[in-house]
Each structure stands twice: as C-alpha cells, then as structure tokens.
C-alpha positions in Angstrom: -237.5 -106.3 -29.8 -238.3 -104.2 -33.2 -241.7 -103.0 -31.6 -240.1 -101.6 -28.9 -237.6 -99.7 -31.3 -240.7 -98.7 -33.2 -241.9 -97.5 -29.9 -238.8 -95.8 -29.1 -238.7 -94.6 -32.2 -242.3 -92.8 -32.3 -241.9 -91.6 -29.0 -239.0 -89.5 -29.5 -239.6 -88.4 -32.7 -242.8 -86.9 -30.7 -241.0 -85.2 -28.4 -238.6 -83.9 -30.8 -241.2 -82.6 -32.9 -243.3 -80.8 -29.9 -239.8 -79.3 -28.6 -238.7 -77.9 -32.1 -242.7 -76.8 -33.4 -242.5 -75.2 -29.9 -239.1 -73.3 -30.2 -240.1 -72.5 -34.3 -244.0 -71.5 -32.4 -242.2 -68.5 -30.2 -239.6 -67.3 -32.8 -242.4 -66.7 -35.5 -244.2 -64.7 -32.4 -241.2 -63.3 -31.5 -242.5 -63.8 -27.6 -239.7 -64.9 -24.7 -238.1 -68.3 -25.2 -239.8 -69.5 -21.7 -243.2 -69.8 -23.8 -242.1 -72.9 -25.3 -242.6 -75.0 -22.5 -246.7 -74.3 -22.5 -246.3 -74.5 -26.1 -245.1 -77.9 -26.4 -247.7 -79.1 -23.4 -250.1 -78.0 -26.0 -248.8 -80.1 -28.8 -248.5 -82.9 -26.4 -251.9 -82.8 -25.3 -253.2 -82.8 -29.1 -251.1 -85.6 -29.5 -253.2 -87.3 -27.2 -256.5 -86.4 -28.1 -255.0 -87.6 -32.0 -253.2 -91.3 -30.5 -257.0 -91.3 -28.9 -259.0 -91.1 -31.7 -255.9 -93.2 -34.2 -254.1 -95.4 -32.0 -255.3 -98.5 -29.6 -257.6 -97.5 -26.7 -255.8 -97.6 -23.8 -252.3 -96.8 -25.3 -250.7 -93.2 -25.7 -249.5 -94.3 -29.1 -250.5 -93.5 -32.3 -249.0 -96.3 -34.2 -252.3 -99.0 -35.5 -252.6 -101.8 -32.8 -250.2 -104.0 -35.0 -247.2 -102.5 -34.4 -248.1 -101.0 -31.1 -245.7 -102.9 -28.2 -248.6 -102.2 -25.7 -251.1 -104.0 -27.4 -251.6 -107.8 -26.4 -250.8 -110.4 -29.7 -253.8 -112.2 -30.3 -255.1 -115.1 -28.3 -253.4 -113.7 -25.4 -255.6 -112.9 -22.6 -254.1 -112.1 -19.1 
C-alpha cells in the first residue's frame, strides 16, 4: 500500500509540475494561454527520456527500483 501512495504521489506531483512550469512557460513569453498544452507535452516527454535514463527499465517512473510499485520484489519471477 505505501508504494502505491509513493506512486501516486510522484505521479501527480509530475503532472502538477508540467501544468504550472507550462502556465509560468507562456506568461514569461507572454504568448496565448493555449501554448501550454504543447508546453507541458514537452515537459512530459523529458520526463520520460529522464525516468529512462534514472528509473527502472520498463517503468515510466523515476523513483530507484526500490520504491517503484512496478518493479517485481526479488525472487519473484512471473
């Protein structure tokens, strides 16, 4: 149960962060709100390419295998 509040947990304070770096992003450029939306694709996709290189292969997360909910415990193998 707590590694899938830690999952939880990273996941939406992902989100939140791409939604308000996107928002802060288009104020500072002073372009139409509607740009936030590619903005925070952006982020999301350099999110992945960082959970790529930092978290479990396999997983979108970028928490270390041993709190990561998607990786298997050891000995496990299915």
């Amino acid at each position: 149960m707590q590694k899938l509040l830690l999952d939880l947990a990273e996941r939406s304070a992902w989100t939140g962060a791409q939604a308000a770096l996107g928002l802060a992003v288009v104020e500072l450029a002073d372009v139409p709100v509607w740009w936030a939306a590619p903005v925070a694709l952006v982020l999301a996709s350099a999110k992945s390419w960082v959970a790529g290189r930092l978290g479990r292969k396999g997983t979108a997360s970028t928490l270390p295998a041993t709190a990561d909910p998607a990786s298997l415990p050891r000995g496990c193998r299915w």
